[in-house]
C-alpha positions, 0 to 999 in steps of 0.5 A, spaced: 226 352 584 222 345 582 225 339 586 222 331 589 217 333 594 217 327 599 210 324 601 210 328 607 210 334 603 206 331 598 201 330 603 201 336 607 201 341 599 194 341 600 194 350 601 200 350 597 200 347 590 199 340 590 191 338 592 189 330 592 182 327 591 179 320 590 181 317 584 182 310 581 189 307 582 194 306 575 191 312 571 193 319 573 189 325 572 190 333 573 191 341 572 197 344 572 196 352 572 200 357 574 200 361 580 194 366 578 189 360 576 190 361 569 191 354 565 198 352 562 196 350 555 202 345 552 205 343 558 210 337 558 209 332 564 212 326 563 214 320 569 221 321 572 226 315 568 221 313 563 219 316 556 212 316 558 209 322 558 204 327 555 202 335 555 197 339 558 191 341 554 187 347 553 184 347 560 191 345 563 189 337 564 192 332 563 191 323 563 197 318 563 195 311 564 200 305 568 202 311 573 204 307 579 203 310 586 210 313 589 212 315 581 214 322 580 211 326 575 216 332 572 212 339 568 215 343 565 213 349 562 217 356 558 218 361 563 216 357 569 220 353 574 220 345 573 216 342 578 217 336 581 211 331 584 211 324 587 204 321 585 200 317 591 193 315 588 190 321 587 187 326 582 193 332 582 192 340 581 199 342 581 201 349 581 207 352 578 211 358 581 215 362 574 222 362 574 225 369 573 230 366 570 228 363 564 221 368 563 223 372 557 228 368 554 227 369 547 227 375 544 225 376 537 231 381 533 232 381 525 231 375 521 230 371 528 231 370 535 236 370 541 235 369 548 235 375 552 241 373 556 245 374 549 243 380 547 247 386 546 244 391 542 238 395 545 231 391 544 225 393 548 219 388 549 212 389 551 208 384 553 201 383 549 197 382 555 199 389 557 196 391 550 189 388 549 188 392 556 187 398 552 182 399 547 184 403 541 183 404 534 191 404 533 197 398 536 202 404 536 197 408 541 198 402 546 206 403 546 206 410 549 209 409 555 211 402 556 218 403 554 223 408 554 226 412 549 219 411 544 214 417 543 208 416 540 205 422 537 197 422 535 191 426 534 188 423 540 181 423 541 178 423 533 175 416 531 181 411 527 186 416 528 194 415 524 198 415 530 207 416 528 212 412 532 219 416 534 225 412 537 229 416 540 227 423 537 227 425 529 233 425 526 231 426 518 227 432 514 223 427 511 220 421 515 221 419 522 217 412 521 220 406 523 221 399 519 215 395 521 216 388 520 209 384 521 212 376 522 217 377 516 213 382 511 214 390 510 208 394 512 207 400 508 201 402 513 205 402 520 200 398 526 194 401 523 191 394 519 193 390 526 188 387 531 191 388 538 188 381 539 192 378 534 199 380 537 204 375 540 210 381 542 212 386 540 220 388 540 223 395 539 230 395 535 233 402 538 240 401 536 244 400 531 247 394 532 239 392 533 237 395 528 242 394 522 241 388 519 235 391 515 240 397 513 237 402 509 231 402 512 232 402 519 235 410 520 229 411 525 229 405 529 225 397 527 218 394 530 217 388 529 211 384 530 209 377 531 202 374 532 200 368 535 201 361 534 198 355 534 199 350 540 200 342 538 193 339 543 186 340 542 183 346 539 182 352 543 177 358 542 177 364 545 173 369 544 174 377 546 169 382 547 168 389 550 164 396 549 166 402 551 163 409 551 167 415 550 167 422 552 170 429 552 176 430 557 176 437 557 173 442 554 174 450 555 170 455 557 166 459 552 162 465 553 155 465 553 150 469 549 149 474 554 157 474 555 158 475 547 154 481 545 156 485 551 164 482 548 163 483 541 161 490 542 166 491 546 171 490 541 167 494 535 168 500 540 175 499 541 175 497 533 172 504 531 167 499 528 158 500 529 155 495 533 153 489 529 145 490 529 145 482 532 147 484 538 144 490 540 137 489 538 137 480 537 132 477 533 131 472 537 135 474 544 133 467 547 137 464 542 143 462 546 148 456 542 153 451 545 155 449 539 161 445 543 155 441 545 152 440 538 158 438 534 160 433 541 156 426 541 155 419 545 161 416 542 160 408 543 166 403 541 165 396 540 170 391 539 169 383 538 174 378 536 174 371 536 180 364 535 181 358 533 188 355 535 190 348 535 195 343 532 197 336 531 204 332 531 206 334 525 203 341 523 199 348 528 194 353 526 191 358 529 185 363 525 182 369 527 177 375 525 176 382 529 171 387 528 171 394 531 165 400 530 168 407 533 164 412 532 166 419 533 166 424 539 164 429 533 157 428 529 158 426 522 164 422 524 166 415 525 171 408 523 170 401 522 175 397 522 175 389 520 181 383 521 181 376 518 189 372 519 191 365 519 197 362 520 200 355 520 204 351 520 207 344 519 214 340 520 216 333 517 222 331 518 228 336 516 223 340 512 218 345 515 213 350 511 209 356 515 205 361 513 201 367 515 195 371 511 192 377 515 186 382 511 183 387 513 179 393 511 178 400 514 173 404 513 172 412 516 167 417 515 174 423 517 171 428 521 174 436 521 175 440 527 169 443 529 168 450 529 165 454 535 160 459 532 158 465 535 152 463 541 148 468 538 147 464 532 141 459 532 142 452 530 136 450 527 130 454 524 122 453 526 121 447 522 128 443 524 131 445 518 139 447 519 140 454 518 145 460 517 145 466 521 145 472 516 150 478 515 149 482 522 152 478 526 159 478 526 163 485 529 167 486 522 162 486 517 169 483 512 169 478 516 162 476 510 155 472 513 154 467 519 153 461 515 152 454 519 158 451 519 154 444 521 151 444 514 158 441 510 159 435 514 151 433 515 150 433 507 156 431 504 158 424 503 165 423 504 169 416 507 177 414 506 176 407 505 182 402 505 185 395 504 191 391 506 193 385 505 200 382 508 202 375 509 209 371 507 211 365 506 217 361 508 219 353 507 225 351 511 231 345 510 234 343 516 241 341 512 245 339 516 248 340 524 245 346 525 245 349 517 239 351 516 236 354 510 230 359 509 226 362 503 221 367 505 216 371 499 213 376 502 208 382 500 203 388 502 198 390 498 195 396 499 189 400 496 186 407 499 180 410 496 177 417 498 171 421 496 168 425 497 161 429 494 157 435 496 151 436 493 147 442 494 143 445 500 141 451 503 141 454 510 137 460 509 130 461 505 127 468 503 121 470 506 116 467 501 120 460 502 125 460 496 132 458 499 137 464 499 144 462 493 148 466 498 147 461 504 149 454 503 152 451 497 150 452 489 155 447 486 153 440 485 161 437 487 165 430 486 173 429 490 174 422 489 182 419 489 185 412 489 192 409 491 194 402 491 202 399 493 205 393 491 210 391 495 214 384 496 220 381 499 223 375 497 230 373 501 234 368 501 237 366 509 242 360 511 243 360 518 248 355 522 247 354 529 252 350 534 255 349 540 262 347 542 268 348 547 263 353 551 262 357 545 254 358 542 256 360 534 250 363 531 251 365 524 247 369 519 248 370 511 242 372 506 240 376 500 234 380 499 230 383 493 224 387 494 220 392 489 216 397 490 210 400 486 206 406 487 200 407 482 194 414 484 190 417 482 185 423 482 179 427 480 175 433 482 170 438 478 171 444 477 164 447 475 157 444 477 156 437 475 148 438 475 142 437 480 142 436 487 145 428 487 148 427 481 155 422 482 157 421 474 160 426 470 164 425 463 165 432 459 164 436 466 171 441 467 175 437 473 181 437 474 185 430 474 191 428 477 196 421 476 202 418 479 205 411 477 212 410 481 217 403 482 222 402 485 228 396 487 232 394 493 237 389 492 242 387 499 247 382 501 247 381 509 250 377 514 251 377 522 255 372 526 253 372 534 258 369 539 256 367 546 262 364 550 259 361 556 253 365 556 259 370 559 262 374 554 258 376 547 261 379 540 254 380 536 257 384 529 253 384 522 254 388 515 249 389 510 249 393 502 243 395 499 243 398 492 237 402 492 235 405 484 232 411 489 240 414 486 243 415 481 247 410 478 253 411 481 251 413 489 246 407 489 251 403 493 250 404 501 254 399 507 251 398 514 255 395 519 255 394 525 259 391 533 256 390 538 259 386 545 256 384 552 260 381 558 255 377 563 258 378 569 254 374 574 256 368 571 264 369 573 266 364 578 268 370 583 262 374 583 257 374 589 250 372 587 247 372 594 244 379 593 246 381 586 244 375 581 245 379 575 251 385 572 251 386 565 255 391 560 254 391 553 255 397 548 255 397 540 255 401 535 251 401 528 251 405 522 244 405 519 241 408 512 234 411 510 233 413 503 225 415 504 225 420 498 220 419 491 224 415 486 227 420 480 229 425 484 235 425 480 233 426 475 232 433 472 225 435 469 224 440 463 217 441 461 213 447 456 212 452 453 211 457 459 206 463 458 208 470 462 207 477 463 212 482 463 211 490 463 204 488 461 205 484 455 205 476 454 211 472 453 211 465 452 218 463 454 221 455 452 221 450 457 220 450 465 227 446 468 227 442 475 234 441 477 236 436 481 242 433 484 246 427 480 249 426 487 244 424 493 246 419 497 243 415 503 243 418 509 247 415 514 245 414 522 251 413 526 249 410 533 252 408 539 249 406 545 251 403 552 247 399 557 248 395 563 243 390 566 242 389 574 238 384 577 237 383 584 234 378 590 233 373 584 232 378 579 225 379 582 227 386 582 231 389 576 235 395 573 237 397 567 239 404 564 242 405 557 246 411 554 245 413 546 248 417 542 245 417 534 248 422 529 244 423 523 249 425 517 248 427 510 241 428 510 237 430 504 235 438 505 231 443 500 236 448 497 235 455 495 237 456 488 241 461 486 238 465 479 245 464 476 243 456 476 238 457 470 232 454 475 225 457 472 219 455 475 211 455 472 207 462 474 202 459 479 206 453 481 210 453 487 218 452 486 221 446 486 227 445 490 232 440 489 235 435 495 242 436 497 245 431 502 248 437 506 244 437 513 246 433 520 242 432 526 244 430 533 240 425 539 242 423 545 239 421 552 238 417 558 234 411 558 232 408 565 228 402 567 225 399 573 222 393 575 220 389 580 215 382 579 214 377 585 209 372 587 208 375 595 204 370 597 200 365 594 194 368 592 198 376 591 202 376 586 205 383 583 209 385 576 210 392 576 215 397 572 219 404 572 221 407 565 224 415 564 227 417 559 231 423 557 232 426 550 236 432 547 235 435 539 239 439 536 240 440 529 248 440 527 247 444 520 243 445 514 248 445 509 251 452 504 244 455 501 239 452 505 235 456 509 231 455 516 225 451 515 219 453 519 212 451 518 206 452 516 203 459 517 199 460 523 194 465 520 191 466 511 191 473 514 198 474 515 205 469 513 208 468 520 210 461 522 211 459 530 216 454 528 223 455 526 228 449 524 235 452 525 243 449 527 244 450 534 236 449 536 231 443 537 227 441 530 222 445 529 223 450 535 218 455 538 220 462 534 217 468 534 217 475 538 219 476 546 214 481 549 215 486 553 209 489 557 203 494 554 203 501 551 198 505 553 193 503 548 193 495 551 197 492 545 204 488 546 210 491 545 214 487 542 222 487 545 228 490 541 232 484 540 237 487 535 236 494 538 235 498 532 230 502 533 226 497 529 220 491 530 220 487 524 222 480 523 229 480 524 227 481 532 224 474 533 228 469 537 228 462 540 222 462 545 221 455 547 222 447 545 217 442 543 221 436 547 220 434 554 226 434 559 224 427 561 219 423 559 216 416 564 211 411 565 209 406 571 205 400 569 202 396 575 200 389 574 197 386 581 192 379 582 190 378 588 186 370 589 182 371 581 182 378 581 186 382 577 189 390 577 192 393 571 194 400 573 198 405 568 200 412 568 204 416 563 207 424 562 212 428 560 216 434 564 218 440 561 216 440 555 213 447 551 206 448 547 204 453 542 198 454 544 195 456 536 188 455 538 189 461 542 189 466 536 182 462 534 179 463 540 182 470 542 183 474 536 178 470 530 171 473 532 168 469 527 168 464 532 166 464 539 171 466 544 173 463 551 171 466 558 179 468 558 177 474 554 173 477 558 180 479 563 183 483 557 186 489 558 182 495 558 182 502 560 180 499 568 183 493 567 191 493 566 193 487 571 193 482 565 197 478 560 191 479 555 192 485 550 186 489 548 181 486 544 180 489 537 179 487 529 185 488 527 188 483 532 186 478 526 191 481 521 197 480 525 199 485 530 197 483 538 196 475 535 203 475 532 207 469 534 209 471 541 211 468 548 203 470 548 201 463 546 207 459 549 205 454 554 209 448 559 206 442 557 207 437 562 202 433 564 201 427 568 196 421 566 191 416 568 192 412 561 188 406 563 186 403 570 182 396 569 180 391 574 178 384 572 175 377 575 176 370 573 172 366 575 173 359 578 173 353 574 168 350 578 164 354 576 164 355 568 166 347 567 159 347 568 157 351 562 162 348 558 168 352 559 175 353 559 176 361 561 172 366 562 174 374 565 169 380 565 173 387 567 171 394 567 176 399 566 177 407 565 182 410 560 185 417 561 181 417 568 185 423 570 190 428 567 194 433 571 196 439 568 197 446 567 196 448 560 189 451 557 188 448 551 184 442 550 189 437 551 197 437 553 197 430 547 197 436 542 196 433 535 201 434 530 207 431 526 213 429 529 217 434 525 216 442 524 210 443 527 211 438 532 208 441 540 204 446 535 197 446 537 193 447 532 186 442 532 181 444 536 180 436 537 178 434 545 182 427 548 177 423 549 176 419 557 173 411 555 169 407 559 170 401 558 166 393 559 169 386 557 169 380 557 174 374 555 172 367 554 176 360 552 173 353 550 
C-alpha cells in the first residue's frame, strides 16, 4: 500500500520505484509509470495539505512549480495503489504498484455503471488489451474462450466471416443472437461493423437480473460495448499496425492420379459399370491436379488504425479511422472492412453532452467451398486458357461432364457490400443531490447490397477453335439485392444516487421508445440478357422480389440497487414492453427481476489474513424475446389459384395462411447462484457460478390439420403458422480461476482458468408439431442427420446404428423396433453437438519490456457429423481422400469403410449412420504473441511517447482427433449445429506488428 517514505527510503528507492537526478530546486519535475514501464496518463499528483497539483501527461510527465524540498507529493491513479513520495531536489521516476483492490472497480450493466463489488448478477468482463491481441475480421471471434458459459459459433478461416455469439446455450427455435448495445445504441449487425481498436470493454450480461432492464430483448443474453474516451491532458496519437499471413491448418489427404484410376475403376467394377475411357486409356496421363493447391492461396492480412484523444477542462475527444484488407485463403475471394468513430464530450456546470458517431463500410468478394475435383482433370489448356475436362472421366456416366468448377468464380462479378452507421447522443442535467436526468437518441442505419453477374464464357473448344455450348456458360446473367434498416431509440432516464446511514441508494426509472424499419429488394434474370458483358435490362424476364416492415416498441423500466456498507446488497428491476409484433391484446410483456449478494469479508468477525474475499449472490430474472417478423398475426389469403386434379385444370378461390391471433412473447426464466473467493490479497481468485434458465411458450411451426381449411399455392412451400407451445432447458457450471501478481520488480504475471459445462434439453414442442430436423444431407436422398425432439439436446445427431458388413461390404443397419423391417422408423439418437465441458487459459506474463501473451481454448466430449465424409467417400464426382483406399473388399474385411460402388450416392451405405459421427474435442493454441517495448530513452529521441513491435502465431496447434478439416465445424447454432458441411479450412496466422504513441 502507498505511504510516506522518509528520506532514508526515499534515497535508498533507487532499484525500486523512486530514481533521483540533478535538478534545480523550487520546480519539481517526473514520470509516473506503472510497473511494467508503461506511462500512466492522467494521473493526479497533487502536494500533500495544499491544493496545488496537476496531472500527468501523455508520456506519464509532470511539472509543478514553488515545490519545497521535504514536501510529499501523493499520485493516485484508478486501479493503482495511492503513492506517496517526500520531494528532495531532485527530478523523480515514480513507480506505481496496481491495487487489487480497486482494479476493475466498475462495470458497465444496463443504463450504467456499478462498482464490481456491488454487483450481484452474472456479468463477465474482458479486457481490451487481450482483444486487439488477435487479429480478426470479426470482435465476437476474439471472445471465444476468455469467458465462461459464452460459445462462439463461426465459419473459421473464410475472409470476413459472420460469427454468432450464444450465451449459455440456445434456448429459442428462431434467433440465438444476443443484444448488442454499442455505447447506448442497438446494433442490428452484432460486432461486425466494429474495429477491435476502438473498444474500451467489453461486458457479457448472462442472467436475468443482469440482463432484464433491456426486457423483451434480452432472452439470449446482452453484450455490451464501450469505446474509448478522451482523456483531459495534451493530445494523444496512437497509431497500430500489423500484417499477418494466413495458411491453411489442415488439409486432408486426397488420392493422386494414379491412385484415382486404379480407384474409379474399382468402383465401376463393383458398380457393374464399364471403365470411364479417361481412366483406362487417359488422354494426357502425365495430368496429375491438386486442385486443394489450386483453390488455396497466400492469403496476406493488413491492418492499420490510428487516434487522436485528448481534452481539456471542460470537454474530451477522441477520434479514429481503421482500415482491414483480408484476402482470402480460397482464390477469387476477399474483404475489406473501413472504420471511422468520434466520441466527445463536454461538461459545464450541472449540464454535460456527449456523443459517439462511429461508420463503417465492409466490402466482401463471398467466396464457396471449394470443390476437389477429379485429378485427372486438367486445369488449364495449352494456351493458359481455363478448361473443362469432357465426358469420359466420371465412373457414372449420370453423374453428366467434367466441367472445371474454377470458371464460376474467376469470371463472374460478385461482392456484398454493406453500410452502418451507429451513433447516440445524450444531454444530462445534474438536478439536484444526486438526481440526474438523461435524454439519449440513438440510431443504426444499415444498408446491404449484393451482386452479382455472370457472363458468359467457355472452358471447351472444338477441334477448329469454336468453343463448345455445352461447356461454360451460354446465359449472360444479373443477381442483384438491397436491404436497408433503420433502427432508433429515444429514452428518458431519471437516476438518484445517495448515500447515507451506511446505505448507497442507486435508483433507476425510464421510458423507452424504439422503431424499426425494414425495407429490401430483389432482382434476378430469367432469360438471357444478351452479349457477353452487358450489366442493363429493362423488358428482359426476371423475377423481382420486395419487402417493406416496421415496427414499434414501447417500455416503461425501473431499478433500485441497494448497498448497505458494501456488506449486504438488494438489486431488483422491472420492466414493460409493448411490442406491435402481437396482436392488440397480447402485446403487453412484464420482466422483473431479484438479485441479492452479501459481501462476507466485510463482517467484523471474518479472518482476512489469508481469505481477503467471500461473496454470495443469486438472482432470478425473467426475460423476453419476440424475434419473429411483424405480421405474424395477421392472416393472409390471396388468388386465384390454378391446379390440376385427374388431368384437368382448376382454378380454386383464393390461398389462405393462417395465423394465430395469440402469440405472445417468449418468456426466459432464469436463476443463477455465485459465489466470489479471493485469496493472498485477491492476487488470487475464484468464482463459480450455477445457472439454470427455462425458456417457455416458445414460438414453434405447427402442422395443420386439412379440417383447418389451410391451402397453399402449387409449387410453393407450405407456410406454418406459429404457436407458443415449446419449452427448452439450460443449465450448467461456470468455473473461474485467476491469479495476477507483480513477482518481482521486473516480472509480473495475470493469468486466468475458466470451464464451463452446459446440458440442453428440449421440455416439449407443443400438440401437432413435429420434430424439426435439418436440412437434407444430400439432393440425392431426403435424409436429415439432425433431429429436434423433447427428451434430447437441440438439433441432436439422428440416424441409423450400424451393425457390421453383410457379405456384399454394405452397412447393416440395426433393427432398432425389431419388426423385421429397415426404414426410418429405426433410426435413433446417435450423438450430442454440445461439449461436455468447455475452457480456456489466458497467460499475460512481462519480464523487464518484454511481453508474453499465451491463450489456449477447446471443448471435451462433443460429437460431429462429419457430412464431408459423403462428399469425399461416396460423391464420385469429386475427388476422394486416401481413407478409401482401406474399404472393404473381398481382401479387405478389417475396416469400418463399406464397399465403394455408385450407388452409395443414392442412399444406402451413405445414409446418415454412426458412419459419420466423430468426437470433436480439441484443444488449441488460439494465439501466442511475444512483444518488446522499447525504452524511453530511447524513442524520446525520436519524438516518441510508446513504441511496441510484437510478433505472434494464432491457431499454432490443434490437438484432436477428428478427420475433418477442422474440429471448429462451421454451422449455426440451432439445428444443424456440429454438422459438418463446409469443406473450408482454419486458418493458421502469422502475424508482425507495431504500436506507437506520441
Amino acid at each position: 500500500m502507498g505511504g510516506v517514505l522518509n528520506p532514508q527510503i526515499a534515497e535508498a528507492a533507487t532499484n525500486q520505484s523512486v530514481h533521483v537526478q540533478a535538478q534545480q530546486a523550487g520546480a519539481c519535475k517526473g514520470i509516473v509509470k506503472d510497473s511494467t514501464g508503461e506511462p500512466l496518463i492522467g494521473a493526479s499528483v497533487m502536494v500533500k495539505g495544499t491544493k496545488t497539483g496537476t496531472v500527468t501527461g501523455i508520456d506519464g510527465d509532470f511539472a509543478l512549480d514553488k515545490v519545497n524540498k521535504g514536501d510529499v507529493l501523493v499520485i493516485t491513479y484508478l486501479g493503482f495503489e495511492p503513492t506517496e513520495v517526500k520531494y528532495n531536489g531532485h527530478p523523480l521516476n515514480v513507480t506505481m504498484q496496481s491495487d487489487s483492490h480497486s482494479l476493475e472497480e466498475l462495470v458497465v450493466v444496463g443504463y450504467g455503471v456499478q462498482k464490481k463489488s456491488s454487483l450481484t448478477g452474472s456479468v463477465a468482463s474482458v479486457s481490451s488489451k487481450d482483444i486487439v491481441k488477435q487479429t480478426s475480421s470479426n470482435v465476437a471471434s476474439t471472445l471465444q474462450g476468455r469467458t465462461p458459459g459464452v460459445d462462439i459459433i463461426q465459419q473459421a478461416g473464410v475472409a470476413g466471416a459472420d460469427v454468432n455469439i450464444v450465451i449459455r446455450g440456445a434456448a429459442s427455435f428462431g434467433a440465438t443472437e444476443p443484444l448488442y448495445v454499442i455505447d447506448g445504441a442497438f446494433s442490428n449487425n452484432g460486432l461486425t461493423t466494429l474495429n477491435p481498436n476502438d473498444i474500451e470493454s467489453i461486458e457479457i450480461l448472462k442472467d436475468g437480473a443482469a440482463a432484464a432492464i433491456y426486457g423483451s430483448r434480452a432472452a439470449n443474453g446482452v453484450v455490451i460495448i464501450t469505446t474509448k474516451r478522451g482523456k483531459k491532458g495534451k493530445p494523444l496519437v496512437e497509431i497500430d499496425g500489423s500484417f499477418a499471413a494466413q495458411t491453411p491448418t489442415n488439409v486432408p489427404d486426397f488420392l493422386n492420379a494414379a491412385q484415382w484410376r486404379e480407384f474409379a475403376n474399382m468402383v465401376a467394377d463393383n458398380s457393374g459399370l464399364a471403365h470411364a475411357p479417361e481412366n483406362d486409356n487417359p488422354t494426357n496421363p502425365n495430368v496429375d491436379t491438386d486442385w486443394a493447391d489450386q483453390w488455396l492461396q497466400f492469403a496476406p492480412m493488413w491492418n492499420l488504425n490510428a487516434s487522436i484523444s485528448g481534452g481539456g477542462e471542460n470537454s474530451t475527444f477522441s477520434t479514429s479511422v481503421g482500415y482491414l484488407d483480408q484476402k482470402g485463403m480460397t482464390i477469387y475471394s476477399g474483404y475489406k472492412r473501413y472504420n471511422f468513430r468520434v466520441n466527445s464530450s463536454y461538461k459545464k456546470g450541472i449540464f454535460s453532452l456527449s456523443e459517439n458517431l462511429s461508420l463503417s463500410h465492409r466490402d466482401k468478394t463471398p467466396t464457396t467451398p471449394f470443390s476437389i475435383s477429379l485429378p485427372t482433370l486438367p486445369v488449364h489448356d495449352a494456351q493458359g486458357r481455363l478448361v473443362s475436362g469432357g465426358p469420359d472421366y466420371y465412373i457414372n456416366p449420370e453423374d453428366g461432364k467434367a466441367v472445371n468448377k474454377l470458371a464460376p468464380l474467376k469470371y463472374s462479378d460478385r461482392y456484398n457490400r454493406t453500410t452502418d452507421v451507429i451513433g447516440a447522443i445524450n444531454a444530462q442535467l445534474d438536478l439536484w443531490d444526486g438526481l440526474k436526468y438523461k435524454a439519449t437518441f440513438s440510431a443504426n442505419w444499415s444498408n446491404a447490397h449484393s451482386y452479382t453477374h455472370t457472363p458468359t464464357y467457355n472452358t471447351m473448344w472444338n477441334a477448329d477453335g469454336t468453343p463448345d455450348v455445352d461447356f461454360g456458360n451460354t446465359r449472360n446473367s444479373i443477381s442483384e439485392s438491397r436491404g436497408e434498416t433503420f433502427t432508433y431509440t429515444i429514452d428518458n432516464l431519471l437516476s438518484y444516487n445517495k448515500t447515507f446511514g451506511g446505505h448507497s441508494i442507486d435508483a433507476l426509472v425510464g421510458t423507452s421508445w424504439m422503431r424499426e424499419y425494414y425495407r429490401s429488394m430483389g432482382i434476378s434474370t430469367i432469360n438471357d440478357i444478351g452479349g457477353t458483358n452487358i450489366t442493363g435490362f429493362q423488358s428482359i424476364d426476371g423475377k423481382i422480389s420486395a419487402g417493406d416492415e416496421n415496427a414499434a416498441l414501447l417500455s416503461f423500466f425501473g431499478r433500485l440497487n441497494n448497498d448497505y456498507k458494501n456488506r449486504y446488497l438488494l438489486s431488483a428491476s422491472i420492466r414493460r414492453d409493448e411490442s406491435s409484433k402481437f396482436a392488440k391484446d397480447c402485446r403487453v410483456g412484464y420482466f422483473p427481476s431479484v438479485s441479492v449478494g452479501w459481501n462476507v469479508q466485510e463482517e467484523s468477525w471474518f479472518p482476512k489474513q489469508t481469505i481477503s474475499k467471500l461473496k454470495l449472490r443469486a438472482s432470478y430474472g425473467e426475460l423476453g424475446s419476440n424475434f419473429l417478423d411483424p405480421y405474424n398475426f395477421d392472416d393472409i389469403a390471396y388468388g386465384p389459384i390454378a391446379y390440376t386434379l385427374n388431368g384437368k385444370r382448376f382454378t380454386s378461390g383464393r390461398a389462405a395462411y393462417l395465423k394465430s391471433k395469440n402469440l405472445k412473447w417468449e418468456t426466459a426464466k432464469t436463476t443463477d447462484i455465485g459465489l466470489e473467493l479471493g485469496f493472498f490479497d485477491n492476487a488470487l481468485t475464484f468464482q463459480v457460478e450455477y445457472f439454470y434458465k427455462k425458456n417457455v411458450d416458445l414460438l414453434a411451426q405447427i402442422d395443420l390439420n386439412l379440417s383447418s381449411g389451410q391451402v397453399f399455392e402449387i409449387n410453393s412451400s407450405r407456410e406454418k403458422p406459429y404457436v407458443n407451445t415449446a419449452s427448452v432447458e439450460n443449465k450448467g457450471w461456470e468455473f473461474m480461476l485467476g491469479y495476477r501478481k507483480q513477482l518481482t520488480r521486473d516480472f509480473s504475471i495475470d493469468a486466468s482458468l475458466n470451464v464451463s459445462t452446459l446440458s440442453n434439453k428440449v421440455l416439449a414442442l407443443g400438440d401437432n408439431v413435429q420434430p424439426i430436423t435439418s436440412g437434407a444431407m444430400s439432393s440425392f436422398f431426403n435424409d436429415s442427420p439432425s433431429i429436434t425432439m423433447p427428451g434430447y439436446p437441440i438439433g441432436s445427431f439422428y440416424g441409423y446404428k450400424i451393425d457390421g458388413f453383410d457379405a456384399d461390404g454394405n452397412f447393416m443397419f440395426k433393427d432398432t423396433d425389431k419388426n423385421g423391417i429397415i426404414n426410418a422408423d429405426d433410426k435413433v439418437i446417435l450423438g450430442n453437438p454440445i461439449p461436455d465441458f468447455s475452457y480456456g487459459l489466458n497467460v499475460n506474463a512481462s519480464y523487464k519490456n518484454f511481453d508474453l501473451t499465451l491463450f489456449l481454448q477447446g471443448v471435451q466430449g462433443n460429437d460431429i457429423f462429419n457430412q464431408m465424409k459423403y462428399t469425399y467417400y461416396f460423391d464420385y464426382s469429386n475427388n476422394c481422400v486416401t481413407d478409401v483406399l482401406n474399404a472393404w473388399s473381398p481382401t479387405n474385411h478389417n475396416t469400418g469403410i463399406p464397399v465403394m460402388k455408385t450407388q452409395n450416392t443414392n442412399g444406402g451405405n451413405s445414409l446418415p449412420s454412426e458412419f459419420y459421427i466423430e468426437d470433436g474435442s480439441y484443444l488449441r493454441c488460439k494465439n501466442l504473441q511475444l512483444g518488446y517495448t522499447f525504452p524511453e530513452k530511447i524513442i524520446s529521441k525520436l519524438g516518441l511517447s510508446r513504441l511496441r513491435v510484437y510478433g505472434g502465431v494464432q491457431n499454432l496447434f490443434t490437438i484432436t482427433n477428428y478427420s475433418g478439416y477442422d474440429p471448429e465445424v462451421s454451422s449455426n447454432a440451432l439445428f444443424s449445429r456440429g454438422i459438418d458441411s463446409k469443406s473450408y479450412p482454419n486458418a493458421r496466422t502469422y502475424t508482425l506488428g507495431f504500436n506507437v504513441s506520441f
